[in-house]
KOLTORRO-482701 format. One record per residue (C-alpha): x, y, z; residue in three letters; residue number from 1. Coordinates in pm, 1 decimal. Example, Ala and Ser with C-alpha at 12.3 -4.5 7.8 and 13.67 -1.06 7.14 Angstrom:
BEGIN
c1 c2 c3 code pos
1230.0 -450.0 780.0 ALA 1
1367.0 -106.0 714.0 SER 2
This chain:
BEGIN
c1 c2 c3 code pos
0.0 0.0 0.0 UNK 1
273.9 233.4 70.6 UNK 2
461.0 154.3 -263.4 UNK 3
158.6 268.5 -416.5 UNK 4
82.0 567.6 -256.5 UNK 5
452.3 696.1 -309.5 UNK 6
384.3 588.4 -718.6 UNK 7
77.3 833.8 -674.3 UNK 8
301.9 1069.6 -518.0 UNK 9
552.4 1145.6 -760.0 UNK 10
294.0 1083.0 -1044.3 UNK 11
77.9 1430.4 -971.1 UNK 12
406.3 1598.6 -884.6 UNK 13
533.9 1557.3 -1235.0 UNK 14
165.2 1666.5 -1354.3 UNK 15
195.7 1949.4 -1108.5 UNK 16
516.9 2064.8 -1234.7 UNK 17
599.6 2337.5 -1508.2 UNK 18
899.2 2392.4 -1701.2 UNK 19
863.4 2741.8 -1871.0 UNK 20
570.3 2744.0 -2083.6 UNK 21
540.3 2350.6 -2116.9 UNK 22
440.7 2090.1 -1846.2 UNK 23
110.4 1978.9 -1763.9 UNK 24
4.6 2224.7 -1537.3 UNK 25
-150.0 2181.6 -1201.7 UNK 26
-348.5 1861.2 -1146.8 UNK 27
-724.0 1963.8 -1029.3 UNK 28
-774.8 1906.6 -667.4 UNK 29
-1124.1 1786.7 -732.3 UNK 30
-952.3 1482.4 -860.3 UNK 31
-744.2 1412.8 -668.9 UNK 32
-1051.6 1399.5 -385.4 UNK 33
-1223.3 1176.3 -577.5 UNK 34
-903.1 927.5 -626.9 UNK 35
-775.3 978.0 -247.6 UNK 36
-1097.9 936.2 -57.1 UNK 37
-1190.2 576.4 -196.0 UNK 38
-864.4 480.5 13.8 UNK 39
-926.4 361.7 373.5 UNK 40
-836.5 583.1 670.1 UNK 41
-504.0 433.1 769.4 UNK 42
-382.0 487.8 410.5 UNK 43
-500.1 812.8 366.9 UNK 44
-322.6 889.8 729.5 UNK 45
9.7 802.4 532.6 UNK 46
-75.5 1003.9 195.6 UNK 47
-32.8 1297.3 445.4 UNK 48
290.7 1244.5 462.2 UNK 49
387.4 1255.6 157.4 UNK 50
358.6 1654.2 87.5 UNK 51
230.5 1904.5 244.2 UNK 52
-39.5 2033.2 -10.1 UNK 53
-152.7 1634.1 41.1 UNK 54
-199.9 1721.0 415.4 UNK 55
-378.2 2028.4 372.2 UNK 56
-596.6 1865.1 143.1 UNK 57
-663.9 1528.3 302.7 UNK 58
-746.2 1712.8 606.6 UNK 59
-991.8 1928.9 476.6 UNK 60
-1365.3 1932.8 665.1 UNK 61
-1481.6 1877.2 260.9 UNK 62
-1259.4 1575.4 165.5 UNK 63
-1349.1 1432.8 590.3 UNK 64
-1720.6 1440.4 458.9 UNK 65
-1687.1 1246.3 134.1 UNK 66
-1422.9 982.9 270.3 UNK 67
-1674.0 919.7 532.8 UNK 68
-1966.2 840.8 237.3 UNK 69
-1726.3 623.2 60.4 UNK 70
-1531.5 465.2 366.0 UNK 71
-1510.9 63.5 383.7 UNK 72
-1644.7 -162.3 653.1 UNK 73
-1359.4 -381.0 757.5 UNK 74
-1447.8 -691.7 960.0 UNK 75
-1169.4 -805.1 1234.9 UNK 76
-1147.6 -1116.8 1386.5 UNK 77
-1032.9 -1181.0 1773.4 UNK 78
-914.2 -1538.2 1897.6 UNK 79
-798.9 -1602.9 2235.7 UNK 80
-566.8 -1890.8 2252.7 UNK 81
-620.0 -2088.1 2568.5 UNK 82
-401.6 -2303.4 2785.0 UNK 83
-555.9 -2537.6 3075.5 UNK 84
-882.4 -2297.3 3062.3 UNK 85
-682.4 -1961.5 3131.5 UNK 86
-655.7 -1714.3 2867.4 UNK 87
-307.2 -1531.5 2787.1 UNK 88
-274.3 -1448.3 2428.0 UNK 89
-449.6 -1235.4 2157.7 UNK 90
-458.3 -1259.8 1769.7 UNK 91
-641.4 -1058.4 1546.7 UNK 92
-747.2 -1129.0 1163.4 UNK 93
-885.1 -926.4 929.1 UNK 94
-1144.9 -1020.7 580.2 UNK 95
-990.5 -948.4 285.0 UNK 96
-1250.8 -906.0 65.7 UNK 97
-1038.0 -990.2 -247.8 UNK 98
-852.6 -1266.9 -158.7 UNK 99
-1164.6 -1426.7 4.6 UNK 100
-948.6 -1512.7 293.8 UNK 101
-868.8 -1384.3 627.3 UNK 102
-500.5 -1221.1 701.7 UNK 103
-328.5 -1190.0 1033.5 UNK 104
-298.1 -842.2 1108.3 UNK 105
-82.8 -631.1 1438.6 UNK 106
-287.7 -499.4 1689.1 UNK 107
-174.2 -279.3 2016.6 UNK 108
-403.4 -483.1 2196.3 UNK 109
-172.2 -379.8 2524.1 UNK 110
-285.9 -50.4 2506.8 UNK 111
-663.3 -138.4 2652.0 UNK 112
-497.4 -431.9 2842.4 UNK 113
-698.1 -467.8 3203.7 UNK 114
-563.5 -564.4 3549.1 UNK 115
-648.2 -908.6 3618.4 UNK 116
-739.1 -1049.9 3286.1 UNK 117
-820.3 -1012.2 2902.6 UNK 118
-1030.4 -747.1 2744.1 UNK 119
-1235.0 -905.4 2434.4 UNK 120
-1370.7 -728.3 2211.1 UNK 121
-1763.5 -662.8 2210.4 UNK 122
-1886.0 -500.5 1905.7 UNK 123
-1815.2 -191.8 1696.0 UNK 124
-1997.6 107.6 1575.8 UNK 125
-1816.3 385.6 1272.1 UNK 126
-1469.0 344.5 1351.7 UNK 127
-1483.8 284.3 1709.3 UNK 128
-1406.2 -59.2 1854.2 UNK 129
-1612.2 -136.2 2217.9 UNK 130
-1395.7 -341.9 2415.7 UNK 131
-1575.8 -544.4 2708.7 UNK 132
-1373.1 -674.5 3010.3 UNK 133
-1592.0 -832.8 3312.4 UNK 134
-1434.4 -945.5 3625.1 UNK 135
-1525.0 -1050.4 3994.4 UNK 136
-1360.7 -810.0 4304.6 UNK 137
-1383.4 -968.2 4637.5 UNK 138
-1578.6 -647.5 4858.9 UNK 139
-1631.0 -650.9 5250.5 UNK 140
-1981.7 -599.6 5376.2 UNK 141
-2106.6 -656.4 5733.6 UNK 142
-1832.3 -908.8 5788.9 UNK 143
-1866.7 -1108.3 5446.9 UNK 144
-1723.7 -1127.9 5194.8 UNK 145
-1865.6 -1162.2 4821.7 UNK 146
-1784.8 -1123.6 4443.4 UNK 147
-1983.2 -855.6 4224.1 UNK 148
-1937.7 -865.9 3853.0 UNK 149
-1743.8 -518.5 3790.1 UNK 150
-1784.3 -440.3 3370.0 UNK 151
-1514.1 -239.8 3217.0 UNK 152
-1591.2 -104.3 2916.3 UNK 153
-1324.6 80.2 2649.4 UNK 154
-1381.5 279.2 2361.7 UNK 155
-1064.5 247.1 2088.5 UNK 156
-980.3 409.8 1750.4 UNK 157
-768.2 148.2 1539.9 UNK 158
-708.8 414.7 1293.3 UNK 159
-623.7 725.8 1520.2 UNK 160
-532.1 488.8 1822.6 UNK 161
-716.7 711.6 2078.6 UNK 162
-923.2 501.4 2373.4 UNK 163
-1149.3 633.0 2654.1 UNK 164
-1303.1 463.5 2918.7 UNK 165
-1692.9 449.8 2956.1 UNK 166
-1861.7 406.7 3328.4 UNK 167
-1816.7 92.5 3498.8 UNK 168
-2067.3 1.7 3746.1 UNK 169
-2243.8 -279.7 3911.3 UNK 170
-2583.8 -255.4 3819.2 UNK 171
-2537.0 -148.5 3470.8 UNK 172
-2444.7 -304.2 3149.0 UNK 173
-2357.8 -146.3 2843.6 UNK 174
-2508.2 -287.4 2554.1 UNK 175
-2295.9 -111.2 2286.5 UNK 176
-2194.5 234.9 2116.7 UNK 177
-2411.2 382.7 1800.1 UNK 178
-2398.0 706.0 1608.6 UNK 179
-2707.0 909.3 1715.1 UNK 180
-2733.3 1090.0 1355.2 UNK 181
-3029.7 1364.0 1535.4 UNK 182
-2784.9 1477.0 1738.9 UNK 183
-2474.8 1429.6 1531.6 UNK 184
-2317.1 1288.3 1799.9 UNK 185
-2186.3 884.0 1962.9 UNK 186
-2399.2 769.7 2246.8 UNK 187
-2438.8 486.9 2439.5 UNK 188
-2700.6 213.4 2513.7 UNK 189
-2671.0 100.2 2873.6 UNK 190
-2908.2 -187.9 3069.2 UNK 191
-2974.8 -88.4 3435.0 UNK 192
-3075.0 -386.0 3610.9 UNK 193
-3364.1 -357.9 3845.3 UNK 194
-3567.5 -598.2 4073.7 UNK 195
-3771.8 -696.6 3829.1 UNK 196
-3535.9 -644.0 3486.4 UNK 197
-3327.8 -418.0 3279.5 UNK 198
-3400.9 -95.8 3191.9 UNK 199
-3264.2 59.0 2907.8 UNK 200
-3112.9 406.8 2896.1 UNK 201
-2901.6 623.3 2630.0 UNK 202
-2623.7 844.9 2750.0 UNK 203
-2358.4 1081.6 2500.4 UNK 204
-1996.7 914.7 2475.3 UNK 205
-1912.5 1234.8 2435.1 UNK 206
-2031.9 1416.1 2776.6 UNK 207
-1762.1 1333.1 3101.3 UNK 208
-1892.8 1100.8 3301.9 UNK 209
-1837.5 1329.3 3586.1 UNK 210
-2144.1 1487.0 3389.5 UNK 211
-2336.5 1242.8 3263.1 UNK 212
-2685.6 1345.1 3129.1 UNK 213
-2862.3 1127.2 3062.4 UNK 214
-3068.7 1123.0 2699.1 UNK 215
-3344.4 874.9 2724.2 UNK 216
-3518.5 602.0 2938.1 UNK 217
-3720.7 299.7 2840.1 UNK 218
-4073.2 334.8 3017.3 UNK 219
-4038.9 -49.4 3031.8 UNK 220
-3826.3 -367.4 3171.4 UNK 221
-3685.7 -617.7 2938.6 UNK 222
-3567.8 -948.7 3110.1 UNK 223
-3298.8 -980.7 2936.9 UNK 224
-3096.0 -899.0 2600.1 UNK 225
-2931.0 -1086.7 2332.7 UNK 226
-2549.4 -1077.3 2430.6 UNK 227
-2475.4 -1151.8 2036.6 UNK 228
-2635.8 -892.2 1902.9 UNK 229
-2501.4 -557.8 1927.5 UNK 230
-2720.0 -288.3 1868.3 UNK 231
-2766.2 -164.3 1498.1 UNK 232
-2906.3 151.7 1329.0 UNK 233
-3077.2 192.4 1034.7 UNK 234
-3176.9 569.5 938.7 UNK 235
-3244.7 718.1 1256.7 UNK 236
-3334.7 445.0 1448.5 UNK 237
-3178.3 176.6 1651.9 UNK 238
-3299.2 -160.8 1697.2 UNK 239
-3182.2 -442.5 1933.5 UNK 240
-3339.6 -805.5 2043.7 UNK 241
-3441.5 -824.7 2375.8 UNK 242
-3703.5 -992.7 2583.4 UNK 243
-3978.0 -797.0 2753.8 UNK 244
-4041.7 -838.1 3144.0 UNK 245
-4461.4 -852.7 3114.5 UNK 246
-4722.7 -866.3 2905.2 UNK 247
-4852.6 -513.5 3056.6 UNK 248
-4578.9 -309.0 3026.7 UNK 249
-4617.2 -336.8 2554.0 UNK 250
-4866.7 -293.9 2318.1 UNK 251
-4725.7 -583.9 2135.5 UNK 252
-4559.4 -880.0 2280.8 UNK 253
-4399.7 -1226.7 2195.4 UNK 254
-4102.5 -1379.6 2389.7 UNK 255
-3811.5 -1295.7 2131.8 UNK 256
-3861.4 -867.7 2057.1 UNK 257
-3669.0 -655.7 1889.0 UNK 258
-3622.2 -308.3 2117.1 UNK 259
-3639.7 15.3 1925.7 UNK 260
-3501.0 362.2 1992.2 UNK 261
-3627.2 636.0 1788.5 UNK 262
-3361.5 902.7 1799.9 UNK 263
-3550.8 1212.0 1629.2 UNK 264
-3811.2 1156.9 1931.8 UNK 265
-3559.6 979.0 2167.8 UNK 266
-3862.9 726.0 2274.0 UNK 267
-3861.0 322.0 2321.5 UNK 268
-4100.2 81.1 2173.3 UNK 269
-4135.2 -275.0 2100.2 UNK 270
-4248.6 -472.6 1848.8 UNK 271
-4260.2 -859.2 1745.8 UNK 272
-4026.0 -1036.9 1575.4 UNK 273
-4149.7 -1161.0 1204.2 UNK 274
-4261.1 -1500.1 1279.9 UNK 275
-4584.2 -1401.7 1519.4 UNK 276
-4699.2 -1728.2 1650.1 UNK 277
-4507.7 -1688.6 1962.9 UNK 278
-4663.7 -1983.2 2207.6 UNK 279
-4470.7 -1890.2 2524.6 UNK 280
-4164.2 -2107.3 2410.6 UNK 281
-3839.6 -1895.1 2408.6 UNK 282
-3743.5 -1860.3 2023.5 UNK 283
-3329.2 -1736.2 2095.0 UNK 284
-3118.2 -1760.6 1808.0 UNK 285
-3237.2 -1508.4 1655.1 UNK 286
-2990.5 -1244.5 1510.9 UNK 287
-3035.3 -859.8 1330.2 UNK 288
-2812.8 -703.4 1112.4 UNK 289
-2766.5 -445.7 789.2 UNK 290
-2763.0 -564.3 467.9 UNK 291
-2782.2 -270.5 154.4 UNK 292
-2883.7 -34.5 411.8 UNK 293
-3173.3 -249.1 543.6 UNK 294
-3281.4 -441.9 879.4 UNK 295
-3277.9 -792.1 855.7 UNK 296
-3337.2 -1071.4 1103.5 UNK 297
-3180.0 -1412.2 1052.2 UNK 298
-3344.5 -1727.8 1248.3 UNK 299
-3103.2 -1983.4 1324.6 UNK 300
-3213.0 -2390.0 1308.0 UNK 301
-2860.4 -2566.8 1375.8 UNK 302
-3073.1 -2916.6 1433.2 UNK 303
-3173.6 -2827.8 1052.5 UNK 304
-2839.0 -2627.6 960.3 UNK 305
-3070.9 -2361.2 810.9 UNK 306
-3066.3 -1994.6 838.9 UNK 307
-3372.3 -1771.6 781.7 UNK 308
-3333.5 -1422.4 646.1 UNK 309
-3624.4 -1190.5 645.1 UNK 310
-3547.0 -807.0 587.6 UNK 311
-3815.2 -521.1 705.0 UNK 312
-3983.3 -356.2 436.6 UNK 313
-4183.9 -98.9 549.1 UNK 314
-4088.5 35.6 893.1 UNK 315
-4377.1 202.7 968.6 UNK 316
-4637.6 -88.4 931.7 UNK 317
-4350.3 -327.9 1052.3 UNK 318
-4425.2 -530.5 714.1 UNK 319
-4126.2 -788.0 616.2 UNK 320
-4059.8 -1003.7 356.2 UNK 321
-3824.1 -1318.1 330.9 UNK 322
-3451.1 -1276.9 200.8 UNK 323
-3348.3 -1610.0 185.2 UNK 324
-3299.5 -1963.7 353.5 UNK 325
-2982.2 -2087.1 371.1 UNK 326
-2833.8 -2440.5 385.7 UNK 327
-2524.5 -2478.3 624.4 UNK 328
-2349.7 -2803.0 781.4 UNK 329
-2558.0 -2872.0 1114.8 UNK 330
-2294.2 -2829.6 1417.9 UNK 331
-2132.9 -3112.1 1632.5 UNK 332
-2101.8 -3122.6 1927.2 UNK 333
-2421.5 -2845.1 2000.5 UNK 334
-2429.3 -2903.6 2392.5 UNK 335
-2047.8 -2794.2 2460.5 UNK 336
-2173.3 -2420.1 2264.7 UNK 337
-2286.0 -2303.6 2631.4 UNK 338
-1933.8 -2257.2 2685.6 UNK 339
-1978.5 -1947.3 2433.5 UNK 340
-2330.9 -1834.4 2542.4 UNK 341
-2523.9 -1707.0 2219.1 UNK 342
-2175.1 -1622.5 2033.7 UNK 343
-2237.2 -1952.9 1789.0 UNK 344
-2301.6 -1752.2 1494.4 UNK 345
-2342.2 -1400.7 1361.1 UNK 346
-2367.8 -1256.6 1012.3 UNK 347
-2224.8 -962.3 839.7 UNK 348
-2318.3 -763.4 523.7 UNK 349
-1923.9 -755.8 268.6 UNK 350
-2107.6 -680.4 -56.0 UNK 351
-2447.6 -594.0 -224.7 UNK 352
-2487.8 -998.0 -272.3 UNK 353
-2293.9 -1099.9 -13.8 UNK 354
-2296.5 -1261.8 386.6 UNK 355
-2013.4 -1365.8 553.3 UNK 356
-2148.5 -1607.1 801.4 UNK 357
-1955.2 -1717.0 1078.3 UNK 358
-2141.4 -2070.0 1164.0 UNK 359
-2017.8 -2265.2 1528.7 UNK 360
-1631.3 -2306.6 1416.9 UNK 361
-1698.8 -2281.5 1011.8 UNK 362
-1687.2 -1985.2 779.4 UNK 363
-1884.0 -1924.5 508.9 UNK 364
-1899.1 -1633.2 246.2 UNK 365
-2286.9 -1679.8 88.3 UNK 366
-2379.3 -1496.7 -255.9 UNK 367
-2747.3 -1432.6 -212.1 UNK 368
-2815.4 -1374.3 -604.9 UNK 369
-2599.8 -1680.0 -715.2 UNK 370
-2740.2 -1875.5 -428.2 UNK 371
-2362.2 -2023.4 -351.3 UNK 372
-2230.1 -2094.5 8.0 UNK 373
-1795.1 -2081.8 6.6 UNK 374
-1622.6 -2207.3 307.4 UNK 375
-1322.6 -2016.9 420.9 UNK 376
-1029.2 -2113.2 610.1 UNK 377
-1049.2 -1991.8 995.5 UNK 378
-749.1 -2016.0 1276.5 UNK 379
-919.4 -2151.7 1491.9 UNK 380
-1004.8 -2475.7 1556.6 UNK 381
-1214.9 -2576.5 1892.3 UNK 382
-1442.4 -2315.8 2111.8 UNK 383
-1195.9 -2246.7 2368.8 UNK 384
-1021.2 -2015.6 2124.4 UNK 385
-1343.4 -1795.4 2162.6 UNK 386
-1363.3 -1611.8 1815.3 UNK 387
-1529.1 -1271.5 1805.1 UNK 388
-1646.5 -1088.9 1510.6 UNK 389
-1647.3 -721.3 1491.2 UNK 390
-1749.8 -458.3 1185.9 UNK 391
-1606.9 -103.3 1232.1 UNK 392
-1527.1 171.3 934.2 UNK 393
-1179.9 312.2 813.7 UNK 394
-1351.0 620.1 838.5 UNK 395
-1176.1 954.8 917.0 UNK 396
-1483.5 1149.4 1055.2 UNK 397
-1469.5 1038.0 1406.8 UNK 398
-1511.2 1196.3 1751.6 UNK 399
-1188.5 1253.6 1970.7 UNK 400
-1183.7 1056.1 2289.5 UNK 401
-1021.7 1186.5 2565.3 UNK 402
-942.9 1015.3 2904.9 UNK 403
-1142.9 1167.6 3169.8 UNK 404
-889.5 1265.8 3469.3 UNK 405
-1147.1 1244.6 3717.3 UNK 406
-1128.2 815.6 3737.2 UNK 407
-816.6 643.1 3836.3 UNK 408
-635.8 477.8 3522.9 UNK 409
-783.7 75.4 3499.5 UNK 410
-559.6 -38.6 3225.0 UNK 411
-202.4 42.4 3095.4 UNK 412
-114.7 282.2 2819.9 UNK 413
C-alpha cells in the first residue's frame, strides 16, 4: 500500500510541475478527492505524509465528509488462545474481501490491556471498537465477603489509536456504542438492572462522566438482552433483540422482541419479531443485522443447519418479507456451545450480494443472487479459542476521545 501511494506521489508531482511554458500544469484538486478518498483511513493517514499540499488537502472538513460516504467496513477477527482454561494471548485477523481469505494483522491490543485479565472485544460502531472486560472483586460488607461482577468497558480508535473509558458500574451493562445521527453525535445504550429487569437508557460518549446526562429512558423492563447482538441503526433508528419483562408493560408482545429507539423523538417501543406465533416457548437464536442499508433478522435452526433471512420492508407498518434460507453443515457437538453463550453464529453484510457467516467453528462467504455458500479457512479450531467478530469503518470522521482525569487509570497505556 505504501509503494503505491509513493507511485501516486511522484505521479501528480510531475503533472503538477511546469517547465517554462510547457508541463502539464497543475493537477485539479477535485480529482485528486475523488481518487484519495476511496482509500481507507489508515492509508489516507500516510498520503499525508507525503507533501504538504496532500496534508492540507486530506485534512480538509470537505474531503473528511466524502471519505466518510465512501469509507469501507472492515471486519476483524479476535481469537484467544487458551491453555488449561486460562486465557493469555491475543490474535487478530482481518477479511480481505479480495482474496476471500482472512489475514493476520498487528494490533496494540496492550494498550486497553486490564488488570487481572483479558479485554475481548464486544462489538463496533463507525470506527470505534467497544472493548468489554468483566471481572469478579472480592468487597467486605457486614463481615462477608462476596464477588460482584465489575464491567469495564473501552472505547478504541484502530485508525487514530485514541481510547477512553466508559462508566463501569455494578448494576449497569452497556449494551454497545451507536452514532445518534439527530444529534450528530456517539452515544451509548446502557441496561440498568432492576428488581424486576433491565431498563434501558441512552447516555452521550461524548459528555464526562463526571457529567453524565442522561438522553433517554425505556418506560419499560426487558428481562434480558441478546449478548450476540449488538445494537444496529438503520436511518435514525436503533434496533436491538431483547425480551420484555410482562405482558402489561407493551402494546405488542412475543417472547423474542426486537427493542427500538427512535432518535428524532428519543422514545422506546417494542415490536414482534417476524414469525408471530409466539406460544410462550423462548425462540433465541435469533440475530439482526444491515444488509444494503436495510434491517434484517436471521433465524437460526442448527438441528436443521438452516438460516432464515427476512429483511423489514416498510418500517412504519412493521411489514417484512423473506430474504433467503440458507443451507449450512448442522454443528457437532451443540451441547459444549454453552461454553460461548449465544456467540455460535453471527452474520455480516461484505457486498451488495454478499454474507459472511460465521457458523459454530466454520466460515462461510454466501452470494445471495448466485445462491452459492464458500467455506473459508479460519485459525481456529475448537471453542476455547473464543472467536469474536467485529465490523467497524476506516472512516476519518470520528469523535476525539479523551481520558477523563477524574477516574483512576484501569488499564495500561
Amino acid at each position: 500500500m505504501m509503494v503505491m501511494i509513493q507511485c501516486i506521489a511522484w505521479i501528480f508531482h510531475l503533472l503538477r510541475s511546469r517547465f517554462g511554458d510547457k508541463g502539464f500544469g497543475y493537477f485539479p484538486d477535485e480529482i485528486l478527492i475523488d481518487i484519495l478518498s476511496r482509500l481507507p483511513a489508515d492509508a489516507i493517514l500516510q498520503c499525508r505524509k507525503a507533501c504538504r499540499h496532500w496534508n492540507t488537502l486530506t485534512s480538509s472538513n470537505h474531503f473528511i465528509a466524502v471519505q466518510n460516504e465512501r469509507a469501507p467496513s472492515v471486519l476483524m477477527l479476535q481469537c484467544h488462545l487458551s491453555l488449561h482454561g486460562s486465557l493469555h494471548k491475543r490474535n487478530y485477523y482481518v477479511y480481505d474481501s479480495l482474496g476471500k481469505k482472512l489475514r493476520k494483522i498487528s494490533l496494540e491490543s496492550s494498550r486497553f490491556q486490564l488488570d487481572g485479565g483479558i479485554p475481548c472485544l464486544y462489538g463496533a460502531c463507525g470506527p470505534l471498537l467497544h472493548i468489554k472486560h468483566l471481572r469478579r472483586t472480592l468487597v467486605s460488607y457486614n463481615g462477608r465477603y462476596y464477588a460482584p461482577k465489575y464491567e469495564h468497558n473501552i472505547v478504541f480508535n484502530p485508525i487514530t489509536r485514541q481510547l477512553a473509558p466508559m462508566k463501569k458500574g455494578l448494576n449497569h451493562y452497556v449494551s454497545g456504542i451507536f452514532f445518534n445521527e439527530s444529534r450528530n453525535e456517539y452515544n451509548y445504550l446502557r441496561a440498568h438492572h432492576e428488581k424486576r429487569g433491565f431498563r434501558f437508557r441512552v447516555y452521550s460518549l461524548a459528555a464526562s462522566r463526571a457529567d453524565e446526562e442522561e438522553i433517554a429512558c425505556a418506560p419499560f423492563l426487558c428481562r434480558s438482552y441478546a449478548f450476540t447482538n449488538y445494537p444496529v441503526t438503520v436511518g435514525k433508528v436503533l434496533y436491538l433483540m431483547v425480551i420484555p419483562a410482562k405482558r402489561d408493560d407493551i402494546r405488542h408482545y412475543c417472547i423474542q422482541s426486537v427493542l427500538i429507539f427512535d432518535t428524532d423523538s428519543e422514545t422506546f417501543g417494542i415490536l414482534p419479531h417476524p414469525e408471530f406465533e409466539c406460544r410462550g416457548v423462548c425462540r433465541m437464536g435469533m440475530y439482526l443485522f444491515v444488509h444494503d442499508g436495510h434491517l434484517c433478522l436471521c433465524r437460526r435452526n442448527h438441528k436443521l443447519g438452516l438460516l432464515g433471512i427476512c429483511v423489514l420492508e416498510d418500517h412504519a407498518n412493521w411489514e417484512w418479507v423473506q430474504l433467503a434460507v440458507i443451507s449450512l453443515p448442522i454443528p457437532k457437538g451443540i451441547r459444549m456451545w454453552g461454553v460461548l453463550g449465544d456467540f455460535d453464529f453471527m452474520i455480516f453484510s461484505v457486498g451488495k450480494d454478499e454474507l459472511l457467516v460465521s457458523w459454530f467453528l466454520l466460515l462461510f462467504l454466501v452470494n445471495l443472487k448466485d445462491d452459492t455458500v464458500t467455506k473459508i479457512k479460519t485459525p481456529y479450531s475448537n471453542i476455547y479459542h473464543y472467536p469474536r467478530w467485529v465490523a467497524y469503518r476506516s472512516t476519518l470522521a470520528a469523535p476525539r476521545l479523551v481520558w477523563d482525569q477524574t477516574e483512576p487509570l484501569s488499564f495500561t497505556l
